[in-house]
Structures are given as structure tokens and as C-alpha cells.
DRENSEVEX-288737 format. One record per atom (N, C-alpha, C): residue number from 1; x, y, z; atom name. Coordinates in nm, 2 decimals. Each point is the difference from the previous one (the first is absolute). Layout:
// DRENSEVEX-288737
[node NUM [X Y Z] 'CA']
...
// end
This chain:
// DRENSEVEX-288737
[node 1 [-2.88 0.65 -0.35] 'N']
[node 1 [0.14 0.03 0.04] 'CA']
[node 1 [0.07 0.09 -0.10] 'C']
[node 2 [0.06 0.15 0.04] 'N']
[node 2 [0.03 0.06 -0.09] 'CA']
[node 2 [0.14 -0.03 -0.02] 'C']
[node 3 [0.02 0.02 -0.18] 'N']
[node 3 [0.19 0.01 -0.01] 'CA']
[node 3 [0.08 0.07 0.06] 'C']
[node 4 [0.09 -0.05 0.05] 'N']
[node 4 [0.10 0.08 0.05] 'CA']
[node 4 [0.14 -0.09 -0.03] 'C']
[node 5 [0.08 0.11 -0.11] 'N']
[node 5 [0.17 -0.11 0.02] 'CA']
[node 5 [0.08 -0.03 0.06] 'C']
[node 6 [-0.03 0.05 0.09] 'N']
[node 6 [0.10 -0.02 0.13] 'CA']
[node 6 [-0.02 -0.12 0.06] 'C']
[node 7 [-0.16 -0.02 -0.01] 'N']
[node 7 [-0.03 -0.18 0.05] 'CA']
[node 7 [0.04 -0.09 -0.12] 'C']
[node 8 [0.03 0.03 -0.14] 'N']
[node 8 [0.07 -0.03 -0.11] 'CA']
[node 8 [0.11 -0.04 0.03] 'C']
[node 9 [0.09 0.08 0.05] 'N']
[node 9 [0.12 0.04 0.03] 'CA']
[node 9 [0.06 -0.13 0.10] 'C']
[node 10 [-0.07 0.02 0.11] 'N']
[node 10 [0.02 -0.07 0.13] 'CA']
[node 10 [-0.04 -0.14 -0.05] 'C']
[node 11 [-0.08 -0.05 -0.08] 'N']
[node 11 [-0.03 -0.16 -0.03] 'CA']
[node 11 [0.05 -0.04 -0.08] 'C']
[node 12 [0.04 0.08 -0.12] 'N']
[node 12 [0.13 -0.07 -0.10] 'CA']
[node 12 [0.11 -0.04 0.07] 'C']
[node 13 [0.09 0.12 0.13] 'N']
[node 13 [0.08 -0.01 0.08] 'CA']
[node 13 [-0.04 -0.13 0.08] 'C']
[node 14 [-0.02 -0.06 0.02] 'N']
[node 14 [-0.08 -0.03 0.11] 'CA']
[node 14 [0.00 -0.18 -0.05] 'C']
[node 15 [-0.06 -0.01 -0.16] 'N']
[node 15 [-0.03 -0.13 -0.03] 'CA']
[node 15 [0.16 -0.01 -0.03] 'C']
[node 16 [0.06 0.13 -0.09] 'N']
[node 16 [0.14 -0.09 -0.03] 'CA']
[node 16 [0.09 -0.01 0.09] 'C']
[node 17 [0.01 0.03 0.13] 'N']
[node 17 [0.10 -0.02 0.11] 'CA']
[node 17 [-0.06 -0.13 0.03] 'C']
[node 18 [-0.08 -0.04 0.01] 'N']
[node 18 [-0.07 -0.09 0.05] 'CA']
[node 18 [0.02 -0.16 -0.16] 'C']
[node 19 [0.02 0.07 -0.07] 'N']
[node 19 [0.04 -0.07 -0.11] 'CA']
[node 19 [0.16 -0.04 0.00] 'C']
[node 20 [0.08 0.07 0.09] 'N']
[node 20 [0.16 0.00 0.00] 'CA']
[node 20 [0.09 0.06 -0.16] 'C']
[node 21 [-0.11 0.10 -0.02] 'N']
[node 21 [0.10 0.04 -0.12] 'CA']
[node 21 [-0.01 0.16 0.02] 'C']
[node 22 [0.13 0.05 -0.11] 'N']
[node 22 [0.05 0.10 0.03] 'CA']
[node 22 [-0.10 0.10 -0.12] 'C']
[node 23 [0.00 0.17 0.01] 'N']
[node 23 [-0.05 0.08 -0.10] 'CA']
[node 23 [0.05 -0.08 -0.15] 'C']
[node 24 [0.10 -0.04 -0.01] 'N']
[node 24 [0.03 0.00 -0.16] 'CA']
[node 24 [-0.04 -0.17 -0.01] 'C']
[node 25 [0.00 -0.08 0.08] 'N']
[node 25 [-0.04 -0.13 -0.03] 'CA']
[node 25 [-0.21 0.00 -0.02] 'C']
[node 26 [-0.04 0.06 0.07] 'N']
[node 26 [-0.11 0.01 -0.02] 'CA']
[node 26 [-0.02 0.11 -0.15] 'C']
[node 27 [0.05 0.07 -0.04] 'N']
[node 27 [0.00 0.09 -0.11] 'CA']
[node 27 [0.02 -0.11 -0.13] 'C']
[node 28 [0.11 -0.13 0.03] 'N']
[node 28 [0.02 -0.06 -0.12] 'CA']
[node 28 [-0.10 -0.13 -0.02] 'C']
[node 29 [-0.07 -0.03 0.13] 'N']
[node 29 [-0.10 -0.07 -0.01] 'CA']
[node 29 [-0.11 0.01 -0.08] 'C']
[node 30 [-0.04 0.12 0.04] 'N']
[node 30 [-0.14 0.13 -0.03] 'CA']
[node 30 [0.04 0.00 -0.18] 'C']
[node 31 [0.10 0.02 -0.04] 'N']
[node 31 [0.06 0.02 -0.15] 'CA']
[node 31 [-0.05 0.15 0.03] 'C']
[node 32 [0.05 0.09 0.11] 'N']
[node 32 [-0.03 0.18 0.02] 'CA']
[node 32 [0.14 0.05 0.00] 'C']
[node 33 [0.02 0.06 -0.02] 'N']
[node 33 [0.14 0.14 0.09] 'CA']
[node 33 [-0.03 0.02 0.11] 'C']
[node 34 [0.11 0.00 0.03] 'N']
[node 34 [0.06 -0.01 0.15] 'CA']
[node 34 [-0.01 0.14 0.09] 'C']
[node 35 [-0.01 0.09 -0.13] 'N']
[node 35 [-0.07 0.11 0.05] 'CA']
[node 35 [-0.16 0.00 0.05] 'C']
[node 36 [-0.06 -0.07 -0.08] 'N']
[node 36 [-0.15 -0.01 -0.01] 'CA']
[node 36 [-0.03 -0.05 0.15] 'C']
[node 37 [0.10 -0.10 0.05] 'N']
[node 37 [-0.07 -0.04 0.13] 'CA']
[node 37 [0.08 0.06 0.10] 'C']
[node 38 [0.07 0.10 -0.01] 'N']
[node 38 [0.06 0.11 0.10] 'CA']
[node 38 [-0.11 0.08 0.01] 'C']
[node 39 [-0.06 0.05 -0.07] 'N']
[node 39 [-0.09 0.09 -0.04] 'CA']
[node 39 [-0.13 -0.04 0.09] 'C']
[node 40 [-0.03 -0.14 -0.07] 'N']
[node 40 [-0.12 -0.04 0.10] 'CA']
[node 40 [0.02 -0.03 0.15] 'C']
[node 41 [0.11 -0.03 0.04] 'N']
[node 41 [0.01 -0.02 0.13] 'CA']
[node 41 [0.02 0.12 0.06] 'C']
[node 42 [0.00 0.10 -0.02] 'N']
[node 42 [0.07 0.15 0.08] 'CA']
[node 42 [-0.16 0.05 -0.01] 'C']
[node 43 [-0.14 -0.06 -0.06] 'N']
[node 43 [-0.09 0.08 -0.05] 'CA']
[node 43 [-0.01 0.11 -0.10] 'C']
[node 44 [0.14 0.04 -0.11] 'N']
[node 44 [-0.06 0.09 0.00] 'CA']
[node 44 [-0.07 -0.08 -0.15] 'C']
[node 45 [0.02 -0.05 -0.07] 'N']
[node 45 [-0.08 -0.03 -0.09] 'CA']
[node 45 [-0.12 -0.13 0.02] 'C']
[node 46 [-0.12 0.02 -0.03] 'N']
[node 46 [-0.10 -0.14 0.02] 'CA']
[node 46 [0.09 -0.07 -0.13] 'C']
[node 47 [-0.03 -0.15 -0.03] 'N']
[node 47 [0.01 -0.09 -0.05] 'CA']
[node 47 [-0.11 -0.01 -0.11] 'C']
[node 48 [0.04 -0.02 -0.12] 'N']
[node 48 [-0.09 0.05 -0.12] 'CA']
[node 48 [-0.03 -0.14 0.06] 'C']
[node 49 [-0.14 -0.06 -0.09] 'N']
[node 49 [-0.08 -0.14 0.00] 'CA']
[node 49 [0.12 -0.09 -0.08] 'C']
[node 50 [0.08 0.02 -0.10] 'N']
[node 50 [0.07 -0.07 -0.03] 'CA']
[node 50 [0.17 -0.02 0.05] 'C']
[node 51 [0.02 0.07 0.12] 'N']
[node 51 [0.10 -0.04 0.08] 'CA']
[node 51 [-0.07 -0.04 0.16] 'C']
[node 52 [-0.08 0.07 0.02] 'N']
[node 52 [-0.09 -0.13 0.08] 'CA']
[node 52 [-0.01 -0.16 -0.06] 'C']
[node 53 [-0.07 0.02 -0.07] 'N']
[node 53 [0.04 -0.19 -0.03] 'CA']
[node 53 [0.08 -0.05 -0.01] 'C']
[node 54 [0.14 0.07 -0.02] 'N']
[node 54 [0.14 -0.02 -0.07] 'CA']
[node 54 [0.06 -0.07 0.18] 'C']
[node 55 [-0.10 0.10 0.08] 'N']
[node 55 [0.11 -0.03 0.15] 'CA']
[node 55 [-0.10 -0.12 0.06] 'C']
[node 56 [-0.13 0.00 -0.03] 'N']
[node 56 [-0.09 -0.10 0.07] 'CA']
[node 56 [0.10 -0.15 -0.05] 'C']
[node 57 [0.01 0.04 -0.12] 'N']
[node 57 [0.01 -0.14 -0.07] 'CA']
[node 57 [0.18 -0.03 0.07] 'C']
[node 58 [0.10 0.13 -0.02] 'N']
[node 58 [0.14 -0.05 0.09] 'CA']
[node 58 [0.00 -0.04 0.13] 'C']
[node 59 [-0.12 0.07 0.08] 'N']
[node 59 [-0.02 -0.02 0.17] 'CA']
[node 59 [-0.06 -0.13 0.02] 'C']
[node 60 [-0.11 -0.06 -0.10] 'N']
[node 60 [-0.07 -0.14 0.00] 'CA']
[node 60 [-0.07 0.08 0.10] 'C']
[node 61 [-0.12 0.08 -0.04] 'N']
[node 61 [-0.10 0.05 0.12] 'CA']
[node 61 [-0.12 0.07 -0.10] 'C']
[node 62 [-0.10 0.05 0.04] 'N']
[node 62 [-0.08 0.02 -0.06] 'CA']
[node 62 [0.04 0.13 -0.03] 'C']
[node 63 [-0.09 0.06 -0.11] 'N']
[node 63 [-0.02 0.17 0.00] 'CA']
[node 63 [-0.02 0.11 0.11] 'C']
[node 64 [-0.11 -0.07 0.09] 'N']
[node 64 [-0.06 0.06 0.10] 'CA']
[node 64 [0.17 -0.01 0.12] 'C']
[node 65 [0.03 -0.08 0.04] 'N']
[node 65 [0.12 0.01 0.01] 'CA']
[node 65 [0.08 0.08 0.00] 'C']
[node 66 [0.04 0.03 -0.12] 'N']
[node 66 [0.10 0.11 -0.03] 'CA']
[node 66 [-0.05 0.15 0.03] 'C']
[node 67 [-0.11 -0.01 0.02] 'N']
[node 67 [-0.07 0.16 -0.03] 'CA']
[node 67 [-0.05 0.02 0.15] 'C']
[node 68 [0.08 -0.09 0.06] 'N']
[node 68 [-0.08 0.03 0.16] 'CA']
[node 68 [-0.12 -0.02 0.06] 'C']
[node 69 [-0.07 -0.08 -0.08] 'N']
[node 69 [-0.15 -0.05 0.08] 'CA']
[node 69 [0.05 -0.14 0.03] 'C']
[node 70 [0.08 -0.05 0.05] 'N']
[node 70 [0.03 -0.16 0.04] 'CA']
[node 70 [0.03 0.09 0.15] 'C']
[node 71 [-0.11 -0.09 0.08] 'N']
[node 71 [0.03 -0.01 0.14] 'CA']
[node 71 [0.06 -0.06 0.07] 'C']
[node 72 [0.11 -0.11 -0.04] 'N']
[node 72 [0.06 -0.09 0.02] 'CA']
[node 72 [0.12 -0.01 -0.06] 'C']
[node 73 [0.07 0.15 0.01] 'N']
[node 73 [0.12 0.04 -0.07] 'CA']
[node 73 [0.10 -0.08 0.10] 'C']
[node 74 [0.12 -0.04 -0.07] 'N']
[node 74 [0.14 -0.06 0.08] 'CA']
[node 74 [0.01 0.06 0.05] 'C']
[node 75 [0.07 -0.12 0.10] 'N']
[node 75 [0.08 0.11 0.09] 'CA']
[node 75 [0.16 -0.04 -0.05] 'C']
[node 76 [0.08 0.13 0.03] 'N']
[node 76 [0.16 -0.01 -0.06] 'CA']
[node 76 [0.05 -0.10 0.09] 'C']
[node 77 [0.02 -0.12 -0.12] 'N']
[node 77 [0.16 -0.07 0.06] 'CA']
[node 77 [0.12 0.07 0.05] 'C']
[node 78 [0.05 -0.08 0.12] 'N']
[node 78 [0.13 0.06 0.11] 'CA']
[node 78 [0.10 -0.02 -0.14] 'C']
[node 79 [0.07 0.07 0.03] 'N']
[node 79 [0.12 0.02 -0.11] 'CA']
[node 79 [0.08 -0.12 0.02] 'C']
[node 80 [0.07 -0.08 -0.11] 'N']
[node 80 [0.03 -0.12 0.04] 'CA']
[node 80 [0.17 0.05 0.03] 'C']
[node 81 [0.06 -0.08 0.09] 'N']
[node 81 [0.10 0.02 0.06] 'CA']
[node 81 [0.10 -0.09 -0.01] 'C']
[node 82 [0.13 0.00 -0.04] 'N']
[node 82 [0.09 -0.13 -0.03] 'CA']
[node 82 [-0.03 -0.06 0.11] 'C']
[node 83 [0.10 -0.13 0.01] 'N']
[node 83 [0.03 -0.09 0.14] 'CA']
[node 83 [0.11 0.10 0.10] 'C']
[node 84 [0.09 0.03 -0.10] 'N']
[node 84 [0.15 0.07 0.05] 'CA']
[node 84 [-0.08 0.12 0.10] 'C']
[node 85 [-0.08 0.02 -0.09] 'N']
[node 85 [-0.04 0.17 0.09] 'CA']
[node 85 [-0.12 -0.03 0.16] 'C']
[node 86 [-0.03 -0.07 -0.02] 'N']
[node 86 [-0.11 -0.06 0.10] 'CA']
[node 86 [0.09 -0.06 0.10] 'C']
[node 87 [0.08 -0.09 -0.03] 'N']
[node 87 [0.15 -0.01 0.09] 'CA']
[node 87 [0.07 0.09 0.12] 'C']
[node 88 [0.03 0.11 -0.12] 'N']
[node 88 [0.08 0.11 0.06] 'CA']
[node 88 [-0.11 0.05 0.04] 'C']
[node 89 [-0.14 0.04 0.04] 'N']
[node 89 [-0.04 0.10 0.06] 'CA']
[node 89 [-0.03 -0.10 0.11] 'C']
[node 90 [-0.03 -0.10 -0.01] 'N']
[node 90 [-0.07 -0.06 0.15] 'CA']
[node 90 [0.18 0.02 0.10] 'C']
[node 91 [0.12 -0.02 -0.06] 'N']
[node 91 [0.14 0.00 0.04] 'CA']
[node 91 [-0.04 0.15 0.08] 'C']
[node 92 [0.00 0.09 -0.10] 'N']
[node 92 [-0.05 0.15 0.05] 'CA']
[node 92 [-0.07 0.04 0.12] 'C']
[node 93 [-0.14 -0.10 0.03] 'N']
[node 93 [-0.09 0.07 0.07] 'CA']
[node 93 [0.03 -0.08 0.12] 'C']
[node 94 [0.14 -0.12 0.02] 'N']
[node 94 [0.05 -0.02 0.15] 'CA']
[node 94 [0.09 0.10 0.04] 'C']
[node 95 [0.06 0.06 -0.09] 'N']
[node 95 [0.07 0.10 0.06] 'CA']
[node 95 [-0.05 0.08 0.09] 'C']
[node 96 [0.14 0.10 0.10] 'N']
[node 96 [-0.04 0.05 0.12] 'CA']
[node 96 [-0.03 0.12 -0.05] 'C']
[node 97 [-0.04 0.18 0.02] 'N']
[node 97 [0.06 0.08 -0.02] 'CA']
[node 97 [0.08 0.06 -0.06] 'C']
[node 98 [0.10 0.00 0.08] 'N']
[node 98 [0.13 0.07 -0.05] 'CA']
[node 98 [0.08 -0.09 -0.16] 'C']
[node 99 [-0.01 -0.10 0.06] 'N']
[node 99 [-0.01 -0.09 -0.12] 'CA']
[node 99 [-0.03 0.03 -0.13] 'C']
[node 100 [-0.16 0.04 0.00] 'N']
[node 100 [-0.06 0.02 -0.10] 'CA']
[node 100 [0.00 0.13 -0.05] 'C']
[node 101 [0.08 0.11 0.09] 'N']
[node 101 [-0.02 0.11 -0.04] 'CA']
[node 101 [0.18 -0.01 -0.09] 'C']
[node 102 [0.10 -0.09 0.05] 'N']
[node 102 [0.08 0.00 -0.09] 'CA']
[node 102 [-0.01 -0.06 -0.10] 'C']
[node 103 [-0.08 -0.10 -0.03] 'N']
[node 103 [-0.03 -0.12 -0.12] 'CA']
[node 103 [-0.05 0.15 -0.08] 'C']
[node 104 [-0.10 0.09 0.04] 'N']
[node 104 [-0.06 0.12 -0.09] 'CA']
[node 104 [0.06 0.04 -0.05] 'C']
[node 105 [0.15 0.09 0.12] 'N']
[node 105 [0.06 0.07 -0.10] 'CA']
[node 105 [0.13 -0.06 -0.12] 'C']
[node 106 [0.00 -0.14 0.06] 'N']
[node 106 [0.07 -0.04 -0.13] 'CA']
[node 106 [-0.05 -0.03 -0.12] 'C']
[node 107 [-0.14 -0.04 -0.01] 'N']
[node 107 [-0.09 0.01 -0.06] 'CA']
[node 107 [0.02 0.08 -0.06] 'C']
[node 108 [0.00 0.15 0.03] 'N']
[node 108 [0.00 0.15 -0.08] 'CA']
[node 108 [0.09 0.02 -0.10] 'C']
[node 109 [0.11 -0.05 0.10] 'N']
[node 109 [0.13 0.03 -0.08] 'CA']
[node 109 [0.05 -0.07 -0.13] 'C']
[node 110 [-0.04 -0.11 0.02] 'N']
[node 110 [-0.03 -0.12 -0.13] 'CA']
[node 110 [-0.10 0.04 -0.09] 'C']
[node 111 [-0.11 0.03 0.02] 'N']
[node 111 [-0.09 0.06 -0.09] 'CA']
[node 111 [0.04 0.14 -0.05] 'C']
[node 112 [0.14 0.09 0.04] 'N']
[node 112 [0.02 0.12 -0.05] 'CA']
[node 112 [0.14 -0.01 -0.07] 'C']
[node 113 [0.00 -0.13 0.03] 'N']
[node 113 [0.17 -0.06 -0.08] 'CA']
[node 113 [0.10 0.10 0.07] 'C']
[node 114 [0.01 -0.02 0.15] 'N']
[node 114 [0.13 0.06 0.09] 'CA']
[node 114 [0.04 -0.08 0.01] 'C']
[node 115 [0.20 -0.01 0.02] 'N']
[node 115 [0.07 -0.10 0.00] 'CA']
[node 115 [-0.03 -0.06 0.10] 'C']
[node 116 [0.04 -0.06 0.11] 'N']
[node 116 [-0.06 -0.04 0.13] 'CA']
[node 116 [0.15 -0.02 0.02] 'C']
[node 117 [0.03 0.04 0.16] 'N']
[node 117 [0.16 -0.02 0.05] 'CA']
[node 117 [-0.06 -0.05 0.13] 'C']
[node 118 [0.10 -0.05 0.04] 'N']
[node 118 [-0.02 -0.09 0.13] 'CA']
[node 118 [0.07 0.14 0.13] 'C']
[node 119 [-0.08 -0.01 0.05] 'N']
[node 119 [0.11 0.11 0.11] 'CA']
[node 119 [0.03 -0.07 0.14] 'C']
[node 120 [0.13 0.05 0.05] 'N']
[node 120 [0.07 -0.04 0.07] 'CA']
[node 120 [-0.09 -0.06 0.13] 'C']
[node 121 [0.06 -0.12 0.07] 'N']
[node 121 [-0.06 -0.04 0.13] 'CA']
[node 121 [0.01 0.08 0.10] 'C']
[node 122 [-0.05 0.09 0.08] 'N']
[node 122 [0.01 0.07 0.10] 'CA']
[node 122 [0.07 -0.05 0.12] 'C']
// end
């Protein structure tokens, strides 16, 4: 099986989403820079032998692992979602339409910090 970083790339990404931690929490696990594993996840730098072990040993996975010969790579955990927010979308997805196309645009407006005025009853 030949090297390629990019399968580097994709299984570091891959074990640490699947690990639930972010670039800089896996960087302080590793004892690396935070650059070091930007670098290996984008491919463009391979992972010297001594920040390979550094991530086998943060990810709790083997070598082979990290370097992309694990055939039995994770798969990414669903992004975890409050209660509040899981609430409001199931609230969301009974809505009608037109409904929803107004819930949007107030949505927008909130998220662009417009005052919001109530306008007159027709």
C-alpha cells in the first residue's frame, strides 16, 4: 500500500471527530502545535514518526491508524445538539409554508441585528 497524506489527512480527521475533540484539543493531548495538526489534516505535511505516536497515543488507536492503513476507520459522530434546539426544530418542521418562510426571514433579521418593528394590521 503506497503513502499518500491525504489518506493521513482524512484518518487523523476522521479518528479525531470521531473522538469528539476539536484541532487544538487534540494538539494539547498529542503535547504538538496546533499548527502541526492543521498541517496534517489539510495533507500538506506527512506526520514525522514522532508526532504520529504523539496522535496514536492522543486518539487511543494504533499507528497504522493514523497513517491510513485502518480499514475500520470511524465513522463521524452526528454533531451533538442541545435539547432547546432539537425542540425548536421539530416546532419548525410542523410549520406550514408561508409560516416558515416568515420564521426565515425573521431569522435573518436577528441574525443581522435589524431592529424588528411590528407593522400595522391590514
Amino acid at each position: 500500500m503506497p503513502f499518500n497524506p491525504k489518506d493521513v489527512a482524512r484518518a487523523v480527521r476522521q479518528h479525531r471527530v470521531a473522538a469528539g475533540l476539536t484541532q487544538a484539543e487534540l494538539a494539547e493531548r498529542a503535547g504538538l502545535a496546533f499548527e502541526t495538526i492543521s498541517r496534517v489534516e489539510s495533507g500538506r505535511e506527512p506526520p514525522s514518526l514522532r508526532t504520529a505516536v504523539g496522535l496514536a497515543d492522543a486518539l487511543a488507536v494504533s499507528i497504522d491508524a493514523v497513517v491510513g492503513r485502518d480499514p475500520d476507520l470511524p465513522t463521524p459522530r452526528e454533531p451533538r445538539v442541545a435539547p432547546d434546539v432539537r425542540r425548536l426544530l421539530a416546532s419548525v418542521q410542523r410549520l406550514d409554508p408561508g409560516m416558515l418562510r416568515h420564521l426565515n426571514a425573521l431569522v435573518r433579521g436577528l441574525a443581522h441585528g435589524r431592529k424588528l418593528t411590528r407593522r400595522p394590521a391590514p
